[in-house]
C-alpha positions as CSV (number, residue, x, y, z in Angstrom):
1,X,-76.5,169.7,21.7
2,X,-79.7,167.6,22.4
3,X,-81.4,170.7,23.4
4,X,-80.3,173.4,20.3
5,X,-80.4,171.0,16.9
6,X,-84.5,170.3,17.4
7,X,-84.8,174.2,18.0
8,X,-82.4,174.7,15.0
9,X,-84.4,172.1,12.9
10,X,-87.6,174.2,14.2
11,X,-86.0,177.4,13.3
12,X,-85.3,176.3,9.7
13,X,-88.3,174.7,9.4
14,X,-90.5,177.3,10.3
15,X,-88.7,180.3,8.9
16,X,-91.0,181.4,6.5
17,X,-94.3,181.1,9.0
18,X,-92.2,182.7,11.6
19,X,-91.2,185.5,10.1
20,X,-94.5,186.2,8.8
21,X,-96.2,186.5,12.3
22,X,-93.2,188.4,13.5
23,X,-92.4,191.1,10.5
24,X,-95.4,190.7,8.2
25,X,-96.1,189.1,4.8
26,X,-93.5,191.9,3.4
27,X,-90.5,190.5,5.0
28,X,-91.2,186.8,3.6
29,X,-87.9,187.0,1.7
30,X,-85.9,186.9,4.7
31,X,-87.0,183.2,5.3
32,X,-83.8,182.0,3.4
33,X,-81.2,183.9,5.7
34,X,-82.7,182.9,8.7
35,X,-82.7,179.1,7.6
36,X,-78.8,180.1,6.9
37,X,-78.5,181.3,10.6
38,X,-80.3,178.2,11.4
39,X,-77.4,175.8,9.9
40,X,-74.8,178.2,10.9
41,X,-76.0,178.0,14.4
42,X,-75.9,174.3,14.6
43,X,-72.6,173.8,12.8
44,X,-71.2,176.3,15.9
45,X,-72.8,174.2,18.4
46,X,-71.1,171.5,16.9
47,X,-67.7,173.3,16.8
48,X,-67.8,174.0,20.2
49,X,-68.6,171.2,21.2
50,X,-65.3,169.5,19.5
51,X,-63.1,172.4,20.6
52,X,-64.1,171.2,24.2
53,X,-63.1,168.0,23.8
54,X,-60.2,168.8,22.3
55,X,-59.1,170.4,25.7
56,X,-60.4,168.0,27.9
57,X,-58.7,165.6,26.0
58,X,-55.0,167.9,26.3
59,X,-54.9,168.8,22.2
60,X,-54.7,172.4,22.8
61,X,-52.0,172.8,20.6
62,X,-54.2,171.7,17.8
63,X,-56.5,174.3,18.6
64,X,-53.9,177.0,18.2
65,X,-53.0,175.8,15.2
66,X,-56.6,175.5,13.6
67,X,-57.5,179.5,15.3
């Protein structure tokens, strides 16, 4: 987590520069879905994250029950 939320907050960030050097000034439009990819990335990590605690702590049977 330490490593991927400053490349997510760089992501969202720098969406609209980035995808201008990548795709081109036409494509500029696409800034706002990869700022959503950004948070939806992050909130994963974060997901994950508790899911793994969750079985290291022995609450597996909660995770059935939230998937």
């Amino acid at each position: 987590m330490a490593g991927s939320f400053p490349a997510y907050a760089l992501l969202c960030a720098l969406s609209g520069a980035l995808i201008d050097v990548v795709y081109g000034r036409r494509w500029h439009a696409a800034w706002s879905a990869l700022v959503v990819l950004g948070i939806f990335g992050a909130t994963r990590t974060v997901l994950l994250m508790l899911s793994d605690l969750a079985v290291a702590l022995g609450l597996t049977r909660l995770l059935l029950y939230i998937s």
